[in-house]
N, CA, C and O atoms as a Tinker XYZ file with bonds, in Angstrom:
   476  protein
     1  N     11.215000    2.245000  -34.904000    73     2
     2  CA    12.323000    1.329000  -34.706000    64     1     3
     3  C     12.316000    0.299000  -35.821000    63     2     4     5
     4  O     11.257000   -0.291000  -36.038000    81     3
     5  N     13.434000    0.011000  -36.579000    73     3     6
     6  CA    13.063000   -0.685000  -37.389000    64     5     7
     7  C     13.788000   -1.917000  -37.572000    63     6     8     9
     8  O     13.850000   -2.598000  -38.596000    81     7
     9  N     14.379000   -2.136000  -36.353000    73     7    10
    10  CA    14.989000   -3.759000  -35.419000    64     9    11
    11  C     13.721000   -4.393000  -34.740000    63    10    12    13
    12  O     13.894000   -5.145000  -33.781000    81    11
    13  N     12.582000   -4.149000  -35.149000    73    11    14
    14  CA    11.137000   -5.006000  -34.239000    64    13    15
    15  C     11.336000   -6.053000  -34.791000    63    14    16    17
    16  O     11.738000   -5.941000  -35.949000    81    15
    17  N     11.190000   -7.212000  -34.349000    73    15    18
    18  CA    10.397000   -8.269000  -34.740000    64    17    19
    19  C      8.786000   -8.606000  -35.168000    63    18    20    21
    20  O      7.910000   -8.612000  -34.304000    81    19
    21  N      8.557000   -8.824000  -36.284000    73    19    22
    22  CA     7.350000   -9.042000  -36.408000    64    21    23
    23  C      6.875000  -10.739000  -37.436000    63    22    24    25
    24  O      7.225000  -10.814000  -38.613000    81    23
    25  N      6.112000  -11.883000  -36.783000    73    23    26
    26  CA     5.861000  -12.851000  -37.200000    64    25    27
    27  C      5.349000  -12.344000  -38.819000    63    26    28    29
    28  O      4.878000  -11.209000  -38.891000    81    27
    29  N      5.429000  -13.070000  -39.944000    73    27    30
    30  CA     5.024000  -12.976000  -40.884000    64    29    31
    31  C      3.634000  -13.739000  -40.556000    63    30    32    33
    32  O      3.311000  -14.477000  -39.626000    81    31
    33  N      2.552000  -12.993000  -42.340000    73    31    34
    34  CA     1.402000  -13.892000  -41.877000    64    33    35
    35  C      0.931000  -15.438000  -42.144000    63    34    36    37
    36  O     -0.010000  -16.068000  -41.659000    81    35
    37  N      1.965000  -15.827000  -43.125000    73    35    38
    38  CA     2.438000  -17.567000  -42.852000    64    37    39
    39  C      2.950000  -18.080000  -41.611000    63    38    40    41
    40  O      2.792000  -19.293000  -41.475000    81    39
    41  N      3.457000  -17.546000  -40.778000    73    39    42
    42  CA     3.611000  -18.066000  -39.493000    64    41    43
    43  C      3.109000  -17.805000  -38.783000    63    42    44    45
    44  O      3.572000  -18.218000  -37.719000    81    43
    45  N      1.809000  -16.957000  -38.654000    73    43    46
    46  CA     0.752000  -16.837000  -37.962000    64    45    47
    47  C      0.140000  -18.279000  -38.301000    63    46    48    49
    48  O      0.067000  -19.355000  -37.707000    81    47
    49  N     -0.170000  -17.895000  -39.255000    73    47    50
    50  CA    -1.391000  -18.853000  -39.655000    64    49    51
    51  C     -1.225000  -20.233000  -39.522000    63    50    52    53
    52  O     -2.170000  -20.967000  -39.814000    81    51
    53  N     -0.017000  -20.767000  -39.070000    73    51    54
    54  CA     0.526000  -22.100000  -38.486000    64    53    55
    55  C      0.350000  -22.135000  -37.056000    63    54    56    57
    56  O      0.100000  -23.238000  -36.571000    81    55
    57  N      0.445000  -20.998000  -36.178000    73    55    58
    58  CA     0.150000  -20.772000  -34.737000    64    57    59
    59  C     -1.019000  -21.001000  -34.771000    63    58    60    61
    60  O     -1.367000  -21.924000  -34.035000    81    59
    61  N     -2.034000  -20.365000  -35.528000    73    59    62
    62  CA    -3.568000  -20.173000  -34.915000    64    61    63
    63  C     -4.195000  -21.177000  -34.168000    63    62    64    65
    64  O     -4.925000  -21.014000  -33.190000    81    63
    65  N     -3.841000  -22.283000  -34.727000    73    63    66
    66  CA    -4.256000  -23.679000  -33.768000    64    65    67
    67  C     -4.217000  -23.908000  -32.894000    63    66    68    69
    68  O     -4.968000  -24.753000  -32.407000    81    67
    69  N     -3.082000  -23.106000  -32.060000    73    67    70
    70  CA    -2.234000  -23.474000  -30.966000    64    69    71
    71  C     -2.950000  -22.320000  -30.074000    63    70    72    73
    72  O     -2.679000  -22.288000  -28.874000    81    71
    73  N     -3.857000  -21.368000  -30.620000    73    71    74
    74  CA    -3.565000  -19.949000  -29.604000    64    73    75
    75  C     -5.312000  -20.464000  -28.728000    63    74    76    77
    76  O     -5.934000  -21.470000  -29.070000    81    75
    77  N     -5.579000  -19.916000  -28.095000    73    75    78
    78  CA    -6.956000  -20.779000  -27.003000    64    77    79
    79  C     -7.842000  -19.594000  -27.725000    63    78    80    81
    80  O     -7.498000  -18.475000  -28.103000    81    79
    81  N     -9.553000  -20.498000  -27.789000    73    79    82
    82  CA   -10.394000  -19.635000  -28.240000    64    81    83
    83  C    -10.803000  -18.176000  -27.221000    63    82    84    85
    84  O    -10.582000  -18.126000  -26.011000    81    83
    85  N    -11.284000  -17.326000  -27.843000    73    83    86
    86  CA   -11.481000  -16.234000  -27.276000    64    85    87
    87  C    -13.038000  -16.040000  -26.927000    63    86    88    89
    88  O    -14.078000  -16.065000  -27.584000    81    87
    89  N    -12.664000  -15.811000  -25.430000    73    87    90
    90  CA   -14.382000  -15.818000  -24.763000    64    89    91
    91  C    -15.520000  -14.371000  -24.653000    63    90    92    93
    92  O    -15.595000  -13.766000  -23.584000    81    91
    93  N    -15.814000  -14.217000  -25.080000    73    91    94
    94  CA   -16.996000  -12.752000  -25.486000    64    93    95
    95  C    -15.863000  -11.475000  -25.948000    63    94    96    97
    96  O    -15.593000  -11.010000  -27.055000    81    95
    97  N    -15.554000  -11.283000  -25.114000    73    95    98
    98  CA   -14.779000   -9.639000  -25.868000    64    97    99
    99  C    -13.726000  -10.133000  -26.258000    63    98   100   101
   100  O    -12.976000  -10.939000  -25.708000    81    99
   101  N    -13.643000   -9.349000  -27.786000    73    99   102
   102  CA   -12.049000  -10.135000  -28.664000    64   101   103
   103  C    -10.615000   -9.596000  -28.728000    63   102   104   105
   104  O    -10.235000   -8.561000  -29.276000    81   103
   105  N     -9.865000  -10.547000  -28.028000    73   103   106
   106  CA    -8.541000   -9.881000  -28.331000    64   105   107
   107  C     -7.856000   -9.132000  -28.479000    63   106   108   109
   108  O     -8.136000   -8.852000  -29.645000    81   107
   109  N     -7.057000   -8.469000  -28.211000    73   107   110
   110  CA    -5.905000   -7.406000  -28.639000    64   109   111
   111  C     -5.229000   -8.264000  -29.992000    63   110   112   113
   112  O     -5.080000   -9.480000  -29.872000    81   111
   113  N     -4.953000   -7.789000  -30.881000    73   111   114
   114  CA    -4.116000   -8.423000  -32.180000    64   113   115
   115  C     -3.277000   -9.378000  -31.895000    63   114   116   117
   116  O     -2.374000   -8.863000  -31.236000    81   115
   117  N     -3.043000  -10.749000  -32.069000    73   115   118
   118  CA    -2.451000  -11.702000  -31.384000    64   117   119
   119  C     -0.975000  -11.372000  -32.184000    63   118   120   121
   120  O     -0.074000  -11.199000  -31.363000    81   119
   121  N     -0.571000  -11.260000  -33.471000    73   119   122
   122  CA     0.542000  -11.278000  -33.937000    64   121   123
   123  C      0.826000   -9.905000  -33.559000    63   122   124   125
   124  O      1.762000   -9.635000  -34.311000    81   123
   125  N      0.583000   -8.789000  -32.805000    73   123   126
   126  CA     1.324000   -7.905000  -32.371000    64   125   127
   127  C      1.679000   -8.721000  -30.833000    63   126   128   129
   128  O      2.839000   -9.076000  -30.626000    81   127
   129  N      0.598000   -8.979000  -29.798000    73   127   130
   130  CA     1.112000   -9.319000  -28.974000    64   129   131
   131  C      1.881000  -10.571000  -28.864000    63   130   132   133
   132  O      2.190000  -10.734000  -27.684000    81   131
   133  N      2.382000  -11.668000  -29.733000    73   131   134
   134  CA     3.103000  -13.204000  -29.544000    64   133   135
   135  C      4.589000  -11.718000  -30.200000    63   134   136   137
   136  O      5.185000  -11.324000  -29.198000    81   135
   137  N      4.959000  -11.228000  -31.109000    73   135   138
   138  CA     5.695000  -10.383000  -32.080000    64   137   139
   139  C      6.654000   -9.854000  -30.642000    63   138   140   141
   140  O      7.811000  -10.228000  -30.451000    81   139
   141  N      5.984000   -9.037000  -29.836000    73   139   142
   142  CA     6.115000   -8.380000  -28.914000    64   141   143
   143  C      6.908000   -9.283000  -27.540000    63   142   144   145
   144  O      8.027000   -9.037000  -27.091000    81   143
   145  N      6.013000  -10.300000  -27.093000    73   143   146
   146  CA     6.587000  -11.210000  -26.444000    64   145   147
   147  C      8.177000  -12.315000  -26.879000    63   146   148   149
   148  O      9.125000  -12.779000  -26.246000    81   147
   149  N      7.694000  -12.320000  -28.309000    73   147   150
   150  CA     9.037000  -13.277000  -28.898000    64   149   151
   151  C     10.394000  -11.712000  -28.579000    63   150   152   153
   152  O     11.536000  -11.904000  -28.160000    81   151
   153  N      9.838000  -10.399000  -28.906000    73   151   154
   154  CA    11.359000   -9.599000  -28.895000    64   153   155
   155  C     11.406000   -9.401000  -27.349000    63   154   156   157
   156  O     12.550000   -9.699000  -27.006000    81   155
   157  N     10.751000   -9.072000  -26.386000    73   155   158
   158  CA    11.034000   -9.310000  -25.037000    64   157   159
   159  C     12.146000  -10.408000  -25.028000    63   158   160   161
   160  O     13.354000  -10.195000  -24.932000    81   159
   161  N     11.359000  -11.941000  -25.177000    73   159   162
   162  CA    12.472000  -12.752000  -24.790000    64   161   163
   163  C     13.348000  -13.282000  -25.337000    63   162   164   165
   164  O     13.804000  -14.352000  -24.933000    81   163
   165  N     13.870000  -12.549000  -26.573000    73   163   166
   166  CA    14.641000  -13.119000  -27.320000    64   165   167
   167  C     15.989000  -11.866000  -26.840000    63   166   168   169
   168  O     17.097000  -12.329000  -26.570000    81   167
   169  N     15.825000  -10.712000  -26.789000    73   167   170
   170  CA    16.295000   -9.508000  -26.058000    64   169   171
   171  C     16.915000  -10.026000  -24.895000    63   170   172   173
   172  O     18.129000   -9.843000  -24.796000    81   171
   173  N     16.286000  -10.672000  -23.942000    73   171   174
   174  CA    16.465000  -10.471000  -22.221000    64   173   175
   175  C     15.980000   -8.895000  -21.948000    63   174   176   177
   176  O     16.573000   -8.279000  -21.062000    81   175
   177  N     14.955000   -8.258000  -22.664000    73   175   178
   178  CA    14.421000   -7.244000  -21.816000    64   177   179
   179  C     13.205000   -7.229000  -21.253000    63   178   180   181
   180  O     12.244000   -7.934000  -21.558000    81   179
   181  N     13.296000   -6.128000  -20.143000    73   179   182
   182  CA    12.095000   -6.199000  -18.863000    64   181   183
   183  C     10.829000   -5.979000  -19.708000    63   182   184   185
   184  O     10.813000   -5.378000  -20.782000    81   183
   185  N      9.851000   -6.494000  -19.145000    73   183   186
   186  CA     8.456000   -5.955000  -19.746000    64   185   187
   187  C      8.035000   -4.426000  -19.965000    63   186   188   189
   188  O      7.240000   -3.984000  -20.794000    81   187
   189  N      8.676000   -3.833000  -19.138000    73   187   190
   190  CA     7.996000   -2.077000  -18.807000    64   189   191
   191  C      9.009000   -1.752000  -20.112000    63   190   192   193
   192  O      8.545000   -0.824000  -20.775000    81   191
   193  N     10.538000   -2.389000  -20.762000    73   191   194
   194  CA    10.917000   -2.010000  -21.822000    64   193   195
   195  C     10.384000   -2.438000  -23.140000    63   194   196   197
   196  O     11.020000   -2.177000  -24.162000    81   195
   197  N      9.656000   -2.852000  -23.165000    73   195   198
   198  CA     8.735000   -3.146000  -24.457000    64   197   199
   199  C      8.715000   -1.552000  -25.513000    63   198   200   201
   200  O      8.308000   -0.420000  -25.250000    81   199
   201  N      9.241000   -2.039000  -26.534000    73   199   202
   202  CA     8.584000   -0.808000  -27.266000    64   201   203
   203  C      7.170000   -0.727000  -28.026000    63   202   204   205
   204  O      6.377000   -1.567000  -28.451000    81   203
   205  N      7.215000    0.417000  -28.003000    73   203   206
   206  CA     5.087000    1.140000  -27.836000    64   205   207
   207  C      4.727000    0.356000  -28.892000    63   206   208   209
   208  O      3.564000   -0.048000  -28.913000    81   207
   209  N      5.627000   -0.014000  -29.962000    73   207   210
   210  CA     4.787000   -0.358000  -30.969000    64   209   211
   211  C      4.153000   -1.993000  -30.699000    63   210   212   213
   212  O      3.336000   -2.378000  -31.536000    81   211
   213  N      4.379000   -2.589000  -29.986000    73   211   214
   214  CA     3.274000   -3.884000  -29.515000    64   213   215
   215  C      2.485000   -3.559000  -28.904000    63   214   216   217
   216  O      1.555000   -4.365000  -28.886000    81   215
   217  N      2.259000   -2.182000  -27.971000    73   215   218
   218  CA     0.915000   -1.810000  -27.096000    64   217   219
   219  C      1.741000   -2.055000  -26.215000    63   218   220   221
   220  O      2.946000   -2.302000  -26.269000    81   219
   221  N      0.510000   -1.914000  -24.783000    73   219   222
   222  CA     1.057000   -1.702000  -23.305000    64   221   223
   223  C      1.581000   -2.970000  -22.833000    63   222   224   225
   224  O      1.009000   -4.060000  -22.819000    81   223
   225  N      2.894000   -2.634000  -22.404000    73   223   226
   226  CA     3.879000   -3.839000  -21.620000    64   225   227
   227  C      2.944000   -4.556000  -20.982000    63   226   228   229
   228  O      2.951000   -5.770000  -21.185000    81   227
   229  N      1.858000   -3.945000  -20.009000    73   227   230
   230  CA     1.073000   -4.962000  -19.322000    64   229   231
   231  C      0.357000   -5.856000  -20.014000    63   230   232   233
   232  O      0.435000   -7.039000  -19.682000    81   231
   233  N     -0.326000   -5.533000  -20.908000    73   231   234
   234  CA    -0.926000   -6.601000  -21.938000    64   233   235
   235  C      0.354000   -7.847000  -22.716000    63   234   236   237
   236  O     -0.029000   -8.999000  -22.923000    81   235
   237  N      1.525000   -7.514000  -23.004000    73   235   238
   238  CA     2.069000   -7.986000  -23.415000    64   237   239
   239  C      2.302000   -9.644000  -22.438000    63   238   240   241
   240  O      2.397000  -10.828000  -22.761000    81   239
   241  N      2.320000   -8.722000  -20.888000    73   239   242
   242  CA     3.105000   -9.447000  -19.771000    64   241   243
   243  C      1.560000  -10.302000  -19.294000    63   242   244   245
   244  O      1.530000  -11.533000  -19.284000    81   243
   245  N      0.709000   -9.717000  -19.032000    73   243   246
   246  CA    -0.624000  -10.514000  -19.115000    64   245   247
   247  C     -0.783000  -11.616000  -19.821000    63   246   248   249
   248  O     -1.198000  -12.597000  -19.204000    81   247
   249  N     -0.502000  -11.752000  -21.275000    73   247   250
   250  CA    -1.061000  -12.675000  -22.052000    64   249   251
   251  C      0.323000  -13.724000  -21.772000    63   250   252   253
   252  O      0.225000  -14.945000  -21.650000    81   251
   253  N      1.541000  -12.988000  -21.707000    73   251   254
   254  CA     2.198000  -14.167000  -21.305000    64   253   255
   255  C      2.107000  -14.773000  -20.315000    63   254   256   257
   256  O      1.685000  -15.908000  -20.538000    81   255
   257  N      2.326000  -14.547000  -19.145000    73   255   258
   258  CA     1.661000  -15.178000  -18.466000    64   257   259
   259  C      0.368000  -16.059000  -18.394000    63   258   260   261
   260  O      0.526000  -17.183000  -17.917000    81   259
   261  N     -0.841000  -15.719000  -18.786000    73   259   262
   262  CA    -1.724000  -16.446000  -18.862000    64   261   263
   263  C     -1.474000  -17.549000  -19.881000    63   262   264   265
   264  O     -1.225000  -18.701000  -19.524000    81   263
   265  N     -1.537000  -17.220000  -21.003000    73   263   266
   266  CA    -0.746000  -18.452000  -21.850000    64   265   267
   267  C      0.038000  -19.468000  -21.588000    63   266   268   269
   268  O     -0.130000  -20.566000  -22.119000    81   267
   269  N      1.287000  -19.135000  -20.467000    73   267   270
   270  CA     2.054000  -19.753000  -19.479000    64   269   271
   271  C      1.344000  -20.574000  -18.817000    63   270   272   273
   272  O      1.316000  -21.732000  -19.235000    81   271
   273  N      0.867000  -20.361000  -18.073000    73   271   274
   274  CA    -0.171000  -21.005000  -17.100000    64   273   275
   275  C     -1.152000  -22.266000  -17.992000    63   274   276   277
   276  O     -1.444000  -23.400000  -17.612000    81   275
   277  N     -1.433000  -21.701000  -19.038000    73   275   278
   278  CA    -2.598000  -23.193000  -19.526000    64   277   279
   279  C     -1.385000  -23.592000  -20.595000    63   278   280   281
   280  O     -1.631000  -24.795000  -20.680000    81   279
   281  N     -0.373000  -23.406000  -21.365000    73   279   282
   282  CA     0.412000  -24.372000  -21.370000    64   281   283
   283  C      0.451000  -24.229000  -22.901000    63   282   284   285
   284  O      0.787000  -25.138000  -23.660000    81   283
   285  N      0.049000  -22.913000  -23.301000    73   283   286
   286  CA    -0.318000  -22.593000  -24.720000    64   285   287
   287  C      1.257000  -22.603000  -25.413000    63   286   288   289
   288  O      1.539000  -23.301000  -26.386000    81   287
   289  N      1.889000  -22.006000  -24.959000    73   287   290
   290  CA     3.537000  -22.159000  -25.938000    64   289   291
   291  C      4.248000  -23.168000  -25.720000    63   290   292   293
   292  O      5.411000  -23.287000  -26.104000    81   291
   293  N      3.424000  -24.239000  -24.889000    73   291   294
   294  CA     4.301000  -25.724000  -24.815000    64   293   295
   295  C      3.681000  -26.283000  -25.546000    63   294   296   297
   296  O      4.371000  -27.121000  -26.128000    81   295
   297  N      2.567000  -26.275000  -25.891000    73   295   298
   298  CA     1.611000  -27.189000  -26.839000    64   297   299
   299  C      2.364000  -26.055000  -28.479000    63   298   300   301
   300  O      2.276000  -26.833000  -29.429000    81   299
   301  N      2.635000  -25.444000  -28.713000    73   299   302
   302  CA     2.814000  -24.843000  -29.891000    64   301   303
   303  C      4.653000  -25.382000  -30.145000    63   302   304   305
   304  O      5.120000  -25.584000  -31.265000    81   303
   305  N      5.344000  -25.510000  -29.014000    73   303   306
   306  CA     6.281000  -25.808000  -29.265000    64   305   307
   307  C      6.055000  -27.554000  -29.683000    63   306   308   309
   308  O      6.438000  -27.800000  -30.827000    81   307
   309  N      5.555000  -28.627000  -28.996000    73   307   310
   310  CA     5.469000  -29.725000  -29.694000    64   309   311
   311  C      4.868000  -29.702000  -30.904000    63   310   312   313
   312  O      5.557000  -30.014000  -31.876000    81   311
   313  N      3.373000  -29.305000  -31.112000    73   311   314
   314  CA     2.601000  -28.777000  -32.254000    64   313   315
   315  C      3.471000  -28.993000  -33.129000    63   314   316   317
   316  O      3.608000  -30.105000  -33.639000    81   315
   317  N      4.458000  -27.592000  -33.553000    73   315   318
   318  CA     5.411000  -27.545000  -34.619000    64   317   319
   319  C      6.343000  -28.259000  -34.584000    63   318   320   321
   320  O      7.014000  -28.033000  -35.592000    81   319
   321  N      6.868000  -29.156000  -33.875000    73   319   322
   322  CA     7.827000  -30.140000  -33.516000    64   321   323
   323  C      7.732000  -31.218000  -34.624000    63   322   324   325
   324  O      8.450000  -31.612000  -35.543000    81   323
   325  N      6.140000  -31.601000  -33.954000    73   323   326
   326  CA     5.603000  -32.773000  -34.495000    64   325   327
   327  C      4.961000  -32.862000  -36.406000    63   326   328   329
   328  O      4.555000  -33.864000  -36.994000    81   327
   329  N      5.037000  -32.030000  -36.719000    73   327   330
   330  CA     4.681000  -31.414000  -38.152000    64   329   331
   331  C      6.290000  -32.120000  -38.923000    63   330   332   333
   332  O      6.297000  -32.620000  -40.048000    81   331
   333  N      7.315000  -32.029000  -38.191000    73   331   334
   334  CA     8.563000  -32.381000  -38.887000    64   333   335
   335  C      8.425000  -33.944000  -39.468000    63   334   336   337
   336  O      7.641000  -34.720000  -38.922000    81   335
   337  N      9.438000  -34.455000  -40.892000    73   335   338
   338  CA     9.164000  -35.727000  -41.285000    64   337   339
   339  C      9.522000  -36.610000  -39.957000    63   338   340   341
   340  O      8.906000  -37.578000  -39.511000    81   339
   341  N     10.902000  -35.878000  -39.380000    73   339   342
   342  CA    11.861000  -36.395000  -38.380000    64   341   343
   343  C     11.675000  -36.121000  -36.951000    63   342   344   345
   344  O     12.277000  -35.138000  -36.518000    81   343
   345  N     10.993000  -36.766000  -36.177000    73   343   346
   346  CA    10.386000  -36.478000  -34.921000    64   345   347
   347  C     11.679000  -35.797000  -33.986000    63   346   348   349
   348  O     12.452000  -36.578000  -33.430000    81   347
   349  N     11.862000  -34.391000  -33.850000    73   347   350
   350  CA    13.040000  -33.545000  -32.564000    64   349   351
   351  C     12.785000  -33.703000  -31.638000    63   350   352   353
   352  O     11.664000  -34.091000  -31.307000    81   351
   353  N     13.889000  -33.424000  -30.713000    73   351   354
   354  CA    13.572000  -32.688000  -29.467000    64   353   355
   355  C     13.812000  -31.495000  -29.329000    63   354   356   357
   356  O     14.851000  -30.967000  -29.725000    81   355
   357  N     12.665000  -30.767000  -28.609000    73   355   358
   358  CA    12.678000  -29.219000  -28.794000    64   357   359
   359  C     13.237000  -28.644000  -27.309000    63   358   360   361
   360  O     12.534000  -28.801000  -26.311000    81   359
   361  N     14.890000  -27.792000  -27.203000    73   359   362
   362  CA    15.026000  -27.580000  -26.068000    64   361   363
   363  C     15.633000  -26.265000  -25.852000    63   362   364   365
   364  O     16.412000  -25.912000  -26.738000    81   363
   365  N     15.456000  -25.478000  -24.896000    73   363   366
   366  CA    15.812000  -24.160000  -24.557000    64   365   367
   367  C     17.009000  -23.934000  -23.812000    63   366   368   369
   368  O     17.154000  -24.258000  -22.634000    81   367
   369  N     17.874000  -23.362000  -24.537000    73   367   370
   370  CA    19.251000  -23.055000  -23.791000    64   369   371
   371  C     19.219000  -21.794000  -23.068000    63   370   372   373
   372  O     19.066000  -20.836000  -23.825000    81   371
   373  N     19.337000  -21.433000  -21.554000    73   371   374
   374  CA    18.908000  -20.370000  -20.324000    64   373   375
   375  C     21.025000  -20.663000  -20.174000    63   374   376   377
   376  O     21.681000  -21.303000  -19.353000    81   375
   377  N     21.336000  -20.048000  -21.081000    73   375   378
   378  CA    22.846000  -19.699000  -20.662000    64   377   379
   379  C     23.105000  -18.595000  -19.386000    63   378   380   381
   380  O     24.035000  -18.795000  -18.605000    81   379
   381  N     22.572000  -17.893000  -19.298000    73   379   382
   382  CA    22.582000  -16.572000  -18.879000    64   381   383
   383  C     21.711000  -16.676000  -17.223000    63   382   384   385
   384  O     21.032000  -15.651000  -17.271000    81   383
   385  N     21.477000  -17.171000  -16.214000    73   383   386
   386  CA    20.675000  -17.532000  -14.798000    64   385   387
   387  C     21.202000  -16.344000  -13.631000    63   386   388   389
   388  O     22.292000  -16.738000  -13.216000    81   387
   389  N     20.992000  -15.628000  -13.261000    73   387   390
   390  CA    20.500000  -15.063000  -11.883000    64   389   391
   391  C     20.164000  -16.017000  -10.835000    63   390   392   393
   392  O     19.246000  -16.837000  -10.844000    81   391
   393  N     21.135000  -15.772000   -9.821000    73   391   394
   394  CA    21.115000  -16.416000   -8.344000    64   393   395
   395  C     21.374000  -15.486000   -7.171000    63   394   396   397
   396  O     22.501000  -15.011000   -7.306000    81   395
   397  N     20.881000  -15.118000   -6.266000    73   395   398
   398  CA    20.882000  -14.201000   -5.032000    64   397   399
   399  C     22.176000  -14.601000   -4.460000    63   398   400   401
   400  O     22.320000  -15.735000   -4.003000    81   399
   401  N     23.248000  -13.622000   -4.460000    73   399   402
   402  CA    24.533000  -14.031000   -3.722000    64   401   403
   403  C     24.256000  -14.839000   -2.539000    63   402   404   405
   404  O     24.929000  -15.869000   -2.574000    81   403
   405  N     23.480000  -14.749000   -1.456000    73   403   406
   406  CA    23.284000  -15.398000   -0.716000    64   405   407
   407  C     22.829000  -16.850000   -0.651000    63   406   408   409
   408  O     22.895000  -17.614000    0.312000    81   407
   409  N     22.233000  -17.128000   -2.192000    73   407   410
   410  CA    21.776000  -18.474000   -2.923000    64   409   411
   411  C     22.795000  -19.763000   -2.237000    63   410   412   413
   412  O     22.141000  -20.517000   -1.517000    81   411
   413  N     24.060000  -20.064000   -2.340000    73   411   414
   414  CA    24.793000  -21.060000   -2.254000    64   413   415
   415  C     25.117000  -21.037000   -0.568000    63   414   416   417
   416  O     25.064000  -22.024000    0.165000    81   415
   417  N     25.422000  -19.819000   -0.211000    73   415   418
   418  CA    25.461000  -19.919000    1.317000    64   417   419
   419  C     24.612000  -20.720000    2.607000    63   418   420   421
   420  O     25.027000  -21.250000    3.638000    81   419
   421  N     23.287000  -20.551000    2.066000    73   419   422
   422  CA    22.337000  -20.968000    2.843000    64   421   423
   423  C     22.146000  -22.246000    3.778000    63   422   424   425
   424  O     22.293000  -23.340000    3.235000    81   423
   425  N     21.824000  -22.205000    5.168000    73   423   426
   426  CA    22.384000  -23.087000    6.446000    64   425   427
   427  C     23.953000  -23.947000    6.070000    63   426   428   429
   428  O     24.210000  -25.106000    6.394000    81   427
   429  N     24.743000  -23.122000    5.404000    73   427   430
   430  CA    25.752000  -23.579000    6.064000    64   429   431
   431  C     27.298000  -22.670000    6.140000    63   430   432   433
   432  O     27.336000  -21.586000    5.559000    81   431
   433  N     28.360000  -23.103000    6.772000    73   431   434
   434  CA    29.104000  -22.670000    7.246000    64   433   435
   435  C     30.562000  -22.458000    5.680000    63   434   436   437
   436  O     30.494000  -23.012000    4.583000    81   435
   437  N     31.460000  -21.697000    6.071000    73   435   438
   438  CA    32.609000  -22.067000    5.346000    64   437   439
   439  C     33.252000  -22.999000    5.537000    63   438   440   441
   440  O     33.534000  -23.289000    6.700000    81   439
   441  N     33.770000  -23.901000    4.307000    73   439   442
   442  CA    33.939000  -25.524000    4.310000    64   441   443
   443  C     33.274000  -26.078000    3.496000    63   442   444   445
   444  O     33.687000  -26.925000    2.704000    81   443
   445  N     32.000000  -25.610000    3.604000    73   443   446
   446  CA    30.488000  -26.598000    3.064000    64   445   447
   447  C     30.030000  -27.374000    3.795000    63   446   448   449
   448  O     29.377000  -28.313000    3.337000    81   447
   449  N     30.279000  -27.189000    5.509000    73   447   450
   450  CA    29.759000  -27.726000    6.488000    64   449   451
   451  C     28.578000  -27.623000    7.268000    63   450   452   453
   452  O     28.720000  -26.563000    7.877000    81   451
   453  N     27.353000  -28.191000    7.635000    73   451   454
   454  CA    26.238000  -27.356000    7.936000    64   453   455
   455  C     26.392000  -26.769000    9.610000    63   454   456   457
   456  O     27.175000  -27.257000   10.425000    81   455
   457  N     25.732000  -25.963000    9.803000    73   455   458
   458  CA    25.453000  -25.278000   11.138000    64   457   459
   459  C     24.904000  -26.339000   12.120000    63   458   460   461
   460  O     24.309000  -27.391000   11.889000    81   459
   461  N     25.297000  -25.729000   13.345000    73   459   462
   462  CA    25.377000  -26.453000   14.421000    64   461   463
   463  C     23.174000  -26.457000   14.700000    63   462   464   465
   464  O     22.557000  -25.406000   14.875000    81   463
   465  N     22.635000  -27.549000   14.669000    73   463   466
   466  CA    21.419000  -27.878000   14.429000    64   465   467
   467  C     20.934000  -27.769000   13.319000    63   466   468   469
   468  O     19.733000  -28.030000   13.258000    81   467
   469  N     21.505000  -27.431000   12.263000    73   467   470
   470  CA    20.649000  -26.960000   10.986000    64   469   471
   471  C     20.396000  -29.195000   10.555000    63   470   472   473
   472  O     21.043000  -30.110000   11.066000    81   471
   473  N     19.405000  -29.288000    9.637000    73   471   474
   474  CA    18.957000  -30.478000    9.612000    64   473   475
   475  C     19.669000  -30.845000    8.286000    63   474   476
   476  O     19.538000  -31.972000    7.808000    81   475
């Protein structure tokens, strides 16, 4: 495929700071797996659609997540923020949201009135 995304190794090498040290057994290739994760979500595609060439969707979806969790691509997003002469704000536009039809309905009636005991 030759629409992949892949970080160059100058923009690795500006991440590295940001990525958490690695504890006894080392890594899967970090610029295949961040490469992999940036075309997931830059796409809107599912993890199991990952193409082969980043390795297994689960690893992909693993490290994001975990990364998620200790806060590693929020610290990389200020990180590089803060490198600017001109201090930004760094913000994510989610144009595109999923809501369960049933989402807006919930304890109440047509009108926009609530149900008889609902609190």
């Amino acid at each position: 495929m030759s629409n992949l995304f892949w970080l160059s190794e100058a923009q690795m090498a500006r991440l590295q700071p940001f990525f958490p040290k690695s504890h006894g057994k080392s890594r899967v290739d970090d610029r295949r797996v961040l490469s992999g994760i940036i075309f997931i979500n830059r796409n809107g595609l599912r993890w199991r659609d990952a193409p082969k060439e980043y390795g297994p969707a689960k690893t992909l979806y693993n490290r994001w997540k975990r990364w998620s969790d200790k806060g590693v691509f929020a610290r990389m997003m200020v990180g590089l923020a803060s490198e600017a002469a001109v201090p930004k704000t760094v913000m994510i536009d989610a144009t595109y949201l999923k809501a369960h039809r049933t989402a807006t309905s919930l304890r109440s009636k047509k009108g926009g009135q609530a149900t008889k005991g609902a609190v």
